[in-house]
C-alpha positions as CSV (number, residue, x, y, z in Angstrom):
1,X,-42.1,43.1,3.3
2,X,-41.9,39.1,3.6
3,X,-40.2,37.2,6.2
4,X,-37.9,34.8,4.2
5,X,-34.0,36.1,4.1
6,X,-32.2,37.1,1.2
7,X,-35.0,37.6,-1.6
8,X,-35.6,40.3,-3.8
9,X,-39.1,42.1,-4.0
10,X,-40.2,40.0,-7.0
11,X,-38.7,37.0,-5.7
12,X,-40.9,34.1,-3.8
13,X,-39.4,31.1,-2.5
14,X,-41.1,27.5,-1.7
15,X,-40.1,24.6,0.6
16,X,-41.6,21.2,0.9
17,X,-41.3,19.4,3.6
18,X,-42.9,15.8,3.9
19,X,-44.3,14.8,7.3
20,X,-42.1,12.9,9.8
21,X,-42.0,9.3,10.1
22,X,-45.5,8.1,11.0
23,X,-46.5,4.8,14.0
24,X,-48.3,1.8,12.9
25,X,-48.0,0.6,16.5
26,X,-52.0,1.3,15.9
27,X,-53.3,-0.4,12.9
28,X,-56.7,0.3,13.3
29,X,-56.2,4.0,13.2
30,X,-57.5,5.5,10.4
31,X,-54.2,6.6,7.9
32,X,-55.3,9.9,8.7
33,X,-55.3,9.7,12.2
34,X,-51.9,8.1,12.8
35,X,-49.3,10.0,14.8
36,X,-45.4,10.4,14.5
37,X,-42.8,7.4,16.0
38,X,-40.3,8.1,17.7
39,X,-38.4,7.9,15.0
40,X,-40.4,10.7,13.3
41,X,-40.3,12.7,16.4
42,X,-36.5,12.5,17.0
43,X,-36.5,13.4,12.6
44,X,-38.3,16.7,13.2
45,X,-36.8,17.5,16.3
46,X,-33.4,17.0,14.3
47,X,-35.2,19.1,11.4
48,X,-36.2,22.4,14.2
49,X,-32.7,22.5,15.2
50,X,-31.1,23.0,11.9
51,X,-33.9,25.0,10.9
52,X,-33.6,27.4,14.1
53,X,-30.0,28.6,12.7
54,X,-31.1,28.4,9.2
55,X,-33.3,31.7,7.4
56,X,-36.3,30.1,6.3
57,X,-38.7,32.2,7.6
58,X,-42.2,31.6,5.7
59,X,-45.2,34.0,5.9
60,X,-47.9,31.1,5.1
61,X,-47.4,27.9,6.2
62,X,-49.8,25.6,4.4
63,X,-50.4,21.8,6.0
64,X,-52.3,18.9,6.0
65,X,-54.4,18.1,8.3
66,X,-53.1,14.4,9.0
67,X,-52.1,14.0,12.4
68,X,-48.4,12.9,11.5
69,X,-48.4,16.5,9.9
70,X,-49.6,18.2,12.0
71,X,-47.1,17.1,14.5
72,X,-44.5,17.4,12.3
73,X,-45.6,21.1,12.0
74,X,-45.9,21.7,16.2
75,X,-42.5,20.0,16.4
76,X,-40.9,22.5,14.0
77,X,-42.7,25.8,14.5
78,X,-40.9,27.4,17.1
79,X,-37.9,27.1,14.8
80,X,-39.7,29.0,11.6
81,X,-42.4,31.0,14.0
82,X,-44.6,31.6,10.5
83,X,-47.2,34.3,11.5
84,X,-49.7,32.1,9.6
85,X,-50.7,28.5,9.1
86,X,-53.3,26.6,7.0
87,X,-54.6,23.4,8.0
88,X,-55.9,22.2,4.7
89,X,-57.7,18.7,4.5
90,X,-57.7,18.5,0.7
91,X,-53.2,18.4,1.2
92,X,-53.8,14.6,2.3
93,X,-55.1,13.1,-0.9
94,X,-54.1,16.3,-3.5
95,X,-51.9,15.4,-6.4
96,X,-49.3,17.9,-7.4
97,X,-51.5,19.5,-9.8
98,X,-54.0,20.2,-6.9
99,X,-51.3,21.1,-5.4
100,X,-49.6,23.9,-7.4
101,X,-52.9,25.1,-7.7
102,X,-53.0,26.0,-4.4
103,X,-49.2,27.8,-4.4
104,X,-51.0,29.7,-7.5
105,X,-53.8,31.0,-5.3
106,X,-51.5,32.5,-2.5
107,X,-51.5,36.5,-1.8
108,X,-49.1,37.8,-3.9
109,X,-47.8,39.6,-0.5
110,X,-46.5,35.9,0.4
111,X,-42.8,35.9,-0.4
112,X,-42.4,32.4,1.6
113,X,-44.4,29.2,2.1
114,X,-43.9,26.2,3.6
115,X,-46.3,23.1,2.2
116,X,-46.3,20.0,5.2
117,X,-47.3,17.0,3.0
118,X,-47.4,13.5,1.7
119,X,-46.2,11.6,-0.9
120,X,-46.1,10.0,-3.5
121,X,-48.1,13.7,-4.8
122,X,-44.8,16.2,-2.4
123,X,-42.3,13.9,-4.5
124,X,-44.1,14.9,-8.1
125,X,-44.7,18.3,-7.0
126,X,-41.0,19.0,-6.5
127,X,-39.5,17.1,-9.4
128,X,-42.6,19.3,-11.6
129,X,-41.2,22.9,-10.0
130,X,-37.6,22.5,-10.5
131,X,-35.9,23.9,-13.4
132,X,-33.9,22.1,-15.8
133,X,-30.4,23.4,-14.2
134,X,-30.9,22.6,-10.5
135,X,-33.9,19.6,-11.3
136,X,-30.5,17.0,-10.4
137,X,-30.4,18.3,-6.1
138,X,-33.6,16.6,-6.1
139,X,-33.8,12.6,-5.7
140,X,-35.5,11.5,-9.5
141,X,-39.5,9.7,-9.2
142,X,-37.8,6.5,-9.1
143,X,-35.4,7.6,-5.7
144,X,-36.9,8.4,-2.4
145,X,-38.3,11.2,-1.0
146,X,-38.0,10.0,2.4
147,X,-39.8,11.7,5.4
148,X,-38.5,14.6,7.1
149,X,-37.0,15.6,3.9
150,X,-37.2,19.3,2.4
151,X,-36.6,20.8,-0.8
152,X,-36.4,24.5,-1.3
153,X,-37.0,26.6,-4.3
154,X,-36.7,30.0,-5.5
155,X,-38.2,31.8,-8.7
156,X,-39.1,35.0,-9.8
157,X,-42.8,36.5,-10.8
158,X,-46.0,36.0,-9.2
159,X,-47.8,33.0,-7.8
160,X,-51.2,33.2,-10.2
161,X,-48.1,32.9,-12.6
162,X,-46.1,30.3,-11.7
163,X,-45.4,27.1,-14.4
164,X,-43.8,24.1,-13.5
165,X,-40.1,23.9,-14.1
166,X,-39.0,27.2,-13.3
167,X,-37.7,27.4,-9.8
168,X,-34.4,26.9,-9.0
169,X,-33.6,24.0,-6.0
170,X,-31.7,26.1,-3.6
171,X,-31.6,23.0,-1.6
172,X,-32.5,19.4,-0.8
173,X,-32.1,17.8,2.7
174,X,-33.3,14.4,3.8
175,X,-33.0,13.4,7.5
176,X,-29.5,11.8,7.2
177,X,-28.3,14.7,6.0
178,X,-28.9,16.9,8.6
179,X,-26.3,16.2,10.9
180,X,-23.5,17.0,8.0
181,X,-25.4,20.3,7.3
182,X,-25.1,21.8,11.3
């Protein structure tokens, strides 16, 4: 059985969480290579806390392999301790169709995944799961999706069969909002 609270057998659940807030104290660095500020460090650190009392518990954890990602990920892990994590390249310049191709091709024994990306292609990705009941949690393509922000989804059937706008938003939380939700 999966690791994410509260779902039914057939039941999977997504979150997308954009990377922390990146430096440009180094603008040589290759975009690729360029690390969290403090700002984006204090963000996820503010992000592990809440998620350390909250139940998302993901099997897969899927992420970039951008630097600012990947600290992202080593900042919030200990919160969601997912028994198995992706690094995955192609997440840095993937549209959201690449992208929801991806969710498609995960084990249908995955009840829970977390995907660590970038925008503009998180942003689209989201707005293209939700539903047409619960599409209004998210911020529209012409708001922000800001960094450090995660939306959550649920829906039922398998991944191979999952179409766009049919997951429900169980929840959307930028960075600002995190210290209202503890």
């Amino acid at each position: 059985m999966g690791r994410d609270v509260g779902l039914s057998a057939a039941m999977k659940s997504i979150h997308l969480l954009r990377h922390a807030k990146s430096s440009w104290k180094e603008p040589e660095l290759d975009d690729h290579d360029r690390p969290l500020s403090k700002r984006g460090r204090r963000a996820a650190t503010a992000l592990s806390d809440y998620l350390q009392r909250s139940p998302l518990a993901p099997d897969i954890v899927i992420c970039s392999s951008a630097v600012r990602a990947r600290q992202t990920l080593d900042i919030i892990g200990t919160a969601i301790q997912p028994p198995k994590v992706v690094m995955d390249r192609a997440i840095y310049e993937a549209g959201p169709r690449k992208l929801l191709t991806l969710l498609r091709q995960l084990p249908e024994s995955a009840e829970g995944v977390l995907l660590i990306g970038h925008n503009p292609a998180l942003h689209e990705l989201a707005v293209t799961l939700a539903d047409v009941k619960s599409a209004g949690k998210l911020p529209s393509l012409t708001e922000k999706f800001p960094t450090a922000a995660l939306a959550s989804f649920r829906f039922d059937g398998s991944w191979a069969a999952m179409q766009a706008h049919q997951a429900a938003v169980i929840s959307y939380l930028a960075p600002a909002d995190i210290k209202d939700a503890t």
